[in-house]
C-alpha positions as CSV (number, residue, x, y, z in Angstrom):
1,X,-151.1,25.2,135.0
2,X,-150.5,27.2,138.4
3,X,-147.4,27.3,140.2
4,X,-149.0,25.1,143.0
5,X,-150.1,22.6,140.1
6,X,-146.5,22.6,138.9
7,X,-145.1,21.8,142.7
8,X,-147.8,19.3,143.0
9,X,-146.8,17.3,139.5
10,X,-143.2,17.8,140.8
11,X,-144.0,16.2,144.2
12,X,-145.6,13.2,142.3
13,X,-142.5,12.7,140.4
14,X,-140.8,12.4,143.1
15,X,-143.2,10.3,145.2
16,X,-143.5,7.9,142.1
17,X,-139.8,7.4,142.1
18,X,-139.6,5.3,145.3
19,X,-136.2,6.8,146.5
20,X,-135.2,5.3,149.6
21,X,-136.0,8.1,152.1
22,X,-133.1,7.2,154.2
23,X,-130.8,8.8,151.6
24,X,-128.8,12.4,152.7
25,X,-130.3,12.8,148.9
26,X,-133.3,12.1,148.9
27,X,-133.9,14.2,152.2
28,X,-132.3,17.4,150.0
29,X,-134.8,16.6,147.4
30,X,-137.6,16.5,149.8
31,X,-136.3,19.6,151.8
32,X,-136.5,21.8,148.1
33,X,-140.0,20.5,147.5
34,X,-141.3,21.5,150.9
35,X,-139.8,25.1,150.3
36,X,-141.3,24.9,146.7
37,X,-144.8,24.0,148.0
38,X,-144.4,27.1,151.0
39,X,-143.4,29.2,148.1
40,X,-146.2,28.4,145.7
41,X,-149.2,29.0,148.4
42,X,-147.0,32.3,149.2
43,X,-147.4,32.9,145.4
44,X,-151.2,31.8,145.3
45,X,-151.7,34.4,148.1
46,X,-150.1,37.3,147.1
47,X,-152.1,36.9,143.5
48,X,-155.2,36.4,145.1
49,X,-154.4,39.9,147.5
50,X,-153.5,41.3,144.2
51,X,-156.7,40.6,142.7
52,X,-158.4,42.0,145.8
53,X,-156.2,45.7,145.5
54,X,-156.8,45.5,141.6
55,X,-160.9,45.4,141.8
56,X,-160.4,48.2,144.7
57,X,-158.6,50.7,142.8
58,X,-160.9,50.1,139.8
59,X,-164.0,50.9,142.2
60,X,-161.9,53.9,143.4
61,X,-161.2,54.7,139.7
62,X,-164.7,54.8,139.0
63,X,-165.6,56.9,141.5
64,X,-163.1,59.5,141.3
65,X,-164.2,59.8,137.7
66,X,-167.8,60.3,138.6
67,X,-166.9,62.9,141.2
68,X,-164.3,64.7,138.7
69,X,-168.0,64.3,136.2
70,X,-170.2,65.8,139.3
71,X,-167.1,68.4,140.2
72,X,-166.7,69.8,136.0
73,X,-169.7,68.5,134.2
74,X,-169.5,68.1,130.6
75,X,-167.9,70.9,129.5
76,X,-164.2,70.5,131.6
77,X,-161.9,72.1,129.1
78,X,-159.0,71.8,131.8
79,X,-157.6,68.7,130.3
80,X,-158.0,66.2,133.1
81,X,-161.1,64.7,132.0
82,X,-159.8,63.9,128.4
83,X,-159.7,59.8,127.8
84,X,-155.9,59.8,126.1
């Protein structure tokens, strides 16, 4: 379950609950699940960004290595081209 799933379940509690809405309470309660919500889709969007650098710096990754392969060939003895 994602974090936006979680604050989605949460909000549903809540909603199910019938609290009286007039409530200093019930407006707290609200207030935290509209931050929890902003922070979850803040969440969501940093991981997807993530996802985006991750798949970039594998393609760069791969490339340096076929440039280091075009730059030394097969026998590099230097030590940089060794998989440990």
């Amino acid at each position: 379950m994602t974090v936006t799933e979680k604050v989605a379940y949460i909000k549903g509690l809540v909603d199910g609950l019938d609290l009286d809405a007039k409530k200093d309470e019930v407006k707290v309660i609200k207030a935290i699940i509209e931050l929890l919500d902003d922070m979850a889709m803040s969440v969501s969007d940093l991981e997807e960004g993530l996802d985006v650098v991750s798949d970039q710096v594998d393609e760069i990754d791969e490339d340096l290595g076929n440039v280091e392969q075009d730059f030394y060939g097969d026998d590099c003895d230097c030590g940089c081209c060794d998989d440990d």
